[in-house]
C-alpha positions as a Markdown table, in Angstrom:
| # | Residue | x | y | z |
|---|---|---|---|---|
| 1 | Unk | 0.0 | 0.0 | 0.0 |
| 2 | Unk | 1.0 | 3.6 | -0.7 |
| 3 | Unk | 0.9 | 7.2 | -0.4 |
| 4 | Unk | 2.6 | 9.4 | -1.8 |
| 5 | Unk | 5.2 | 7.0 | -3.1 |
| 6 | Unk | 5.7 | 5.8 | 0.3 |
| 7 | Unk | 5.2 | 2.1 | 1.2 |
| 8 | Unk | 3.1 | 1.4 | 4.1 |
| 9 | Unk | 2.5 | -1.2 | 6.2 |
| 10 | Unk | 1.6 | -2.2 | 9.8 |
| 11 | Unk | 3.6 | -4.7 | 11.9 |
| 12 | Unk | 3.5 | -5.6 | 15.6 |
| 13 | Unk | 5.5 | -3.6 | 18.4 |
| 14 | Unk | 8.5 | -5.4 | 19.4 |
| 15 | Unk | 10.9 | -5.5 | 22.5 |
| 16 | Unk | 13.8 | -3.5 | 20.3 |
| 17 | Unk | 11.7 | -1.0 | 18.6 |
| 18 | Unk | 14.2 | 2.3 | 19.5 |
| 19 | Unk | 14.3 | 5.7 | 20.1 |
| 20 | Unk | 12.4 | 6.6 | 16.4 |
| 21 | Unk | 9.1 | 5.1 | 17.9 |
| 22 | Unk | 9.3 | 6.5 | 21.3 |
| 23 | Unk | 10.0 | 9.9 | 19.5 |
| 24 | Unk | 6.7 | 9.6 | 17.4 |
| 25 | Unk | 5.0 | 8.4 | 20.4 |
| 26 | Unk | 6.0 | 11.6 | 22.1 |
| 27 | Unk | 4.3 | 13.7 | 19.3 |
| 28 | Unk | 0.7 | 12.2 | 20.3 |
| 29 | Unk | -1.1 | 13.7 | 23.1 |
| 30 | Unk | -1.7 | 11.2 | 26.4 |
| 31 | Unk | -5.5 | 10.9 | 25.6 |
| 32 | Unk | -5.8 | 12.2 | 22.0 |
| 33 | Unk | -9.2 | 12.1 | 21.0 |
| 34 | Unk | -10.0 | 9.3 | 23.4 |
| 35 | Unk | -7.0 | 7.2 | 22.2 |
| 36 | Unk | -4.4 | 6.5 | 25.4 |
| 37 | Unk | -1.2 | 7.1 | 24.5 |
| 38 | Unk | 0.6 | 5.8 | 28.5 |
| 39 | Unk | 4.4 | 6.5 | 27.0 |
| 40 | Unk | 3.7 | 10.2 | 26.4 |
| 41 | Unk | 6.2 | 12.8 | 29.0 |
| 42 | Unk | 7.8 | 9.7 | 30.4 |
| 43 | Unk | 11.2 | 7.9 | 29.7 |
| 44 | Unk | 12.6 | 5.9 | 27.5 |
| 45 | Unk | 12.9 | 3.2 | 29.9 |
| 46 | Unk | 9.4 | 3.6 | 30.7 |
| 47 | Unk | 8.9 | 3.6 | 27.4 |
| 48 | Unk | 10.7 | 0.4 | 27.1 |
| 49 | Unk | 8.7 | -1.0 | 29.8 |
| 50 | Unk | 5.2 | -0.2 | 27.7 |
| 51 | Unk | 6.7 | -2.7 | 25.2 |
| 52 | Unk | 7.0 | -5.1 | 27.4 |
| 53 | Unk | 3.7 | -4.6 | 28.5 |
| 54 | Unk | 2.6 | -4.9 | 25.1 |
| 55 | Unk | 4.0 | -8.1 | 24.2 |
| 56 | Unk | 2.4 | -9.2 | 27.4 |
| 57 | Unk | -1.7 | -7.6 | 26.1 |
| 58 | Unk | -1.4 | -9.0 | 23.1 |
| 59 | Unk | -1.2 | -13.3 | 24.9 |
| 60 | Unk | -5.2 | -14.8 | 24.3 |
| 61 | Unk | -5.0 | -15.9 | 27.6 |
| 62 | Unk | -4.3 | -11.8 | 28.8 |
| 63 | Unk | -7.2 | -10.3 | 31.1 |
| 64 | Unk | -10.0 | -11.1 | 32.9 |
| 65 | Unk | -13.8 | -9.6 | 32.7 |
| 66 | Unk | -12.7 | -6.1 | 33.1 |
| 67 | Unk | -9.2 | -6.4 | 30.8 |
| 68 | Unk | -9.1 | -7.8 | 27.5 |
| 69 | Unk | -6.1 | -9.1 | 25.5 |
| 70 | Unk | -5.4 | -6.8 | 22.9 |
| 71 | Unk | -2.8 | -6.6 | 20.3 |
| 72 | Unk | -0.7 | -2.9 | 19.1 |
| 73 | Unk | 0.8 | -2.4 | 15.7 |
| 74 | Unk | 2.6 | 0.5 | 14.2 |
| 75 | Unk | 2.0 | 2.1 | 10.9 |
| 76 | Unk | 5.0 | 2.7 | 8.8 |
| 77 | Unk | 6.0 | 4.7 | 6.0 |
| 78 | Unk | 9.0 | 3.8 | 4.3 |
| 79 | Unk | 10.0 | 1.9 | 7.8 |
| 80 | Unk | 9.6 | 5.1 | 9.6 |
| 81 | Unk | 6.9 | 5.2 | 12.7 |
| 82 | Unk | 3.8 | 7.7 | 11.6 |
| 83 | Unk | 1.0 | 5.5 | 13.4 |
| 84 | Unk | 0.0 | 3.2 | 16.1 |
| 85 | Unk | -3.7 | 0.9 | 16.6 |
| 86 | Unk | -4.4 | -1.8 | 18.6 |
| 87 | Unk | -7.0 | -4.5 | 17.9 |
| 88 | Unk | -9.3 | -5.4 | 21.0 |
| 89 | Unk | -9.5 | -9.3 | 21.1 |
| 90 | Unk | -12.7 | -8.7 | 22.4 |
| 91 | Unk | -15.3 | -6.3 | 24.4 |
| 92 | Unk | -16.4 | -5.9 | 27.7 |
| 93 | Unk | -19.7 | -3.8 | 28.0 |
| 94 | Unk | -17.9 | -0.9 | 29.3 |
| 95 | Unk | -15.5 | -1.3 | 25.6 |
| 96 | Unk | -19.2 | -1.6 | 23.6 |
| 97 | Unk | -20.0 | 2.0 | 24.7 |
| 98 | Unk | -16.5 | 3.6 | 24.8 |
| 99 | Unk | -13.7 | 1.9 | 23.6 |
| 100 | Unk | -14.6 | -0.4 | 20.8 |
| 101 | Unk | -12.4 | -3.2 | 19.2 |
| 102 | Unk | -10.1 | -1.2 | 17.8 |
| 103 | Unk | -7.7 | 2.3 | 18.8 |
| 104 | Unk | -5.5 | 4.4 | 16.5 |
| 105 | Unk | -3.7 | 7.5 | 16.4 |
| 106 | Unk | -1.4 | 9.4 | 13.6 |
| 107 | Unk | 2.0 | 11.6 | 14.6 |
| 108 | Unk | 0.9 | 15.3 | 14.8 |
| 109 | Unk | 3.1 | 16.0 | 12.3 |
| 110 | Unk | 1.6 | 12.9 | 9.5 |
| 111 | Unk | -1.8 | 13.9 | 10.0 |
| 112 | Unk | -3.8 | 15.1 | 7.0 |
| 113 | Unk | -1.6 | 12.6 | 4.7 |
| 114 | Unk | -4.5 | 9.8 | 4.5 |
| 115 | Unk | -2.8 | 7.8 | 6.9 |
| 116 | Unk | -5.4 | 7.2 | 9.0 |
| 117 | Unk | -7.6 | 5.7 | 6.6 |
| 118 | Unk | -4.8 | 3.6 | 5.1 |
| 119 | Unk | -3.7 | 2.5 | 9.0 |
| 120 | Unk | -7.6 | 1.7 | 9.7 |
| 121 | Unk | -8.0 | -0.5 | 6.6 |
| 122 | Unk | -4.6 | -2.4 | 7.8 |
| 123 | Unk | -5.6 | -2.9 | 11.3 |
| 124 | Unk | -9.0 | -4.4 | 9.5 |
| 125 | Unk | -6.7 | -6.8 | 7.8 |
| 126 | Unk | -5.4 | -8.0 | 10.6 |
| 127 | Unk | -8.7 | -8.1 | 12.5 |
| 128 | Unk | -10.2 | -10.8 | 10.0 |
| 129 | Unk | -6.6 | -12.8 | 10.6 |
| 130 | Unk | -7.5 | -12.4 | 14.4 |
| 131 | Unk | -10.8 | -14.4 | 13.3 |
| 132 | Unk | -13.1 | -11.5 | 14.4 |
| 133 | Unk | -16.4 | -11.2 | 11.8 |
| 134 | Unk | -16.8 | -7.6 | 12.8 |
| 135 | Unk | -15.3 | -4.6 | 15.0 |
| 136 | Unk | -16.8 | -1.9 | 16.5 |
| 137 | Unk | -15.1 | 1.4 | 16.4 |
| 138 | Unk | -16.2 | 4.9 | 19.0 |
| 139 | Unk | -15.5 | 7.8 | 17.7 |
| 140 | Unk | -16.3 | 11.0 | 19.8 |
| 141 | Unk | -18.8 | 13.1 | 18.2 |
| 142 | Unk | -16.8 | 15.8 | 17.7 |
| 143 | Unk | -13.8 | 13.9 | 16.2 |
| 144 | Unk | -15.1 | 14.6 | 12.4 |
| 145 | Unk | -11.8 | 13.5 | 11.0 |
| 146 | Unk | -12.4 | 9.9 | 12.4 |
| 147 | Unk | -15.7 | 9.6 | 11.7 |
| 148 | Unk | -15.0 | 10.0 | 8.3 |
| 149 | Unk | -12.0 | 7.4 | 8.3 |
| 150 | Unk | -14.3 | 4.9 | 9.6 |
| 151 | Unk | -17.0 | 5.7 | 7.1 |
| 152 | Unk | -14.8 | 5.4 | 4.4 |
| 153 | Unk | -13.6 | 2.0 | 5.5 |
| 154 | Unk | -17.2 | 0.6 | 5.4 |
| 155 | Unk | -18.5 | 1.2 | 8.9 |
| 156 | Unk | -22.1 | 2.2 | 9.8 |
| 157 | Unk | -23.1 | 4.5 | 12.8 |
| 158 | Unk | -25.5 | 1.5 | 15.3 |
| 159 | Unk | -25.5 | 3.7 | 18.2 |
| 160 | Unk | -24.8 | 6.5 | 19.6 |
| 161 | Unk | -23.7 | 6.6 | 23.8 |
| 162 | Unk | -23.4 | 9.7 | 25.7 |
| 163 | Unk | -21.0 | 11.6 | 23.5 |
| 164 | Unk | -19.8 | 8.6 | 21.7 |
| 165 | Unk | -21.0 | 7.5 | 18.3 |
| 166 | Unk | -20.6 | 3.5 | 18.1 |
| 167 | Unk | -20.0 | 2.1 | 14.1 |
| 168 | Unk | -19.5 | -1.2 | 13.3 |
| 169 | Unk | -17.5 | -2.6 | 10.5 |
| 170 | Unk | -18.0 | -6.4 | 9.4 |
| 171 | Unk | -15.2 | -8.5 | 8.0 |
| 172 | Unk | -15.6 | -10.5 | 4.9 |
């Protein structure tokens, strides 16, 4: 996949991602737009201990009723960090409301490139290999730029919760 002559894709963090991903995690707010972001302001052994962490959320047998296993990816252009999304393995009641199946957030200074769409349609990908049949996605009613990359990846507004609009995508 491309933009702008760039090659994207999405893989899984891992333990010896450096200093070019904690940077671009630094350039996302700690809750930006409802997506948590727990390595912004701290250090890069902090920030090193989130990838552990990570490697940990992402085991099927992670969680209980209240936390759910869930597995984060980077988007990359041209092997450079402009993205990250997680995929929910699955949803508590609280996560049907406010939460959803899956997260993402672009790099302050990517945004407006069409990555967010692109990263959306990847995580999607990888949702179906997960063996989910469909996702849903909250979007905060005032986020127009992400209700619009969830509409144009095929998903359809089924409720609406407090200030949260809930869409839901199916797969294949």
């Amino acid at each position: 996949m491309k933009i702008d002559g760039q090659n994207l894709q999405i893989r899984r963090v891992r333990l010896n991602d450096g200093i070019s991903f904690y940077r671009m995690l630094q350039s996302i707010e700690s809750e930006d737009h409802r997506f948590s972001n727990p390595v912004r302001n701290h250090s890069y052994a902090g920030y090193q201990n989130w990838l552990q962490k990570c490697r940990l959320e992402s085991q099927p047998d992670f969680g209980n009723e209240v936390i759910v296993p869930q597995t984060t990816f980077w988007l990359l252009a041209d092997n450079h960090p402009v993205g990250i999304g997680r995929i929910r393995h699955r949803l508590t009641d609280r996560l049907k409301k406010d939460g959803g199946n899956i997260a993402y957030a672009i790099s302050m200074n990517e945004r407006e490139r069409g990555y967010g769409s692109k990263l959306l349609g990847l995580l999607l990908e990888e949702a179906v290999k997960m063996g989910l049949t469909s996702v849903l996605i909250t979007v905060h009613r005032d986020n127009i730029a992400s209700q619009k990359v969830v509409l144009k990846n095929g998903g359809r507004l089924v409720d609406q919760a407090g200030e949260m609009r809930i869409y839901q995508i199916d797969l294949g």
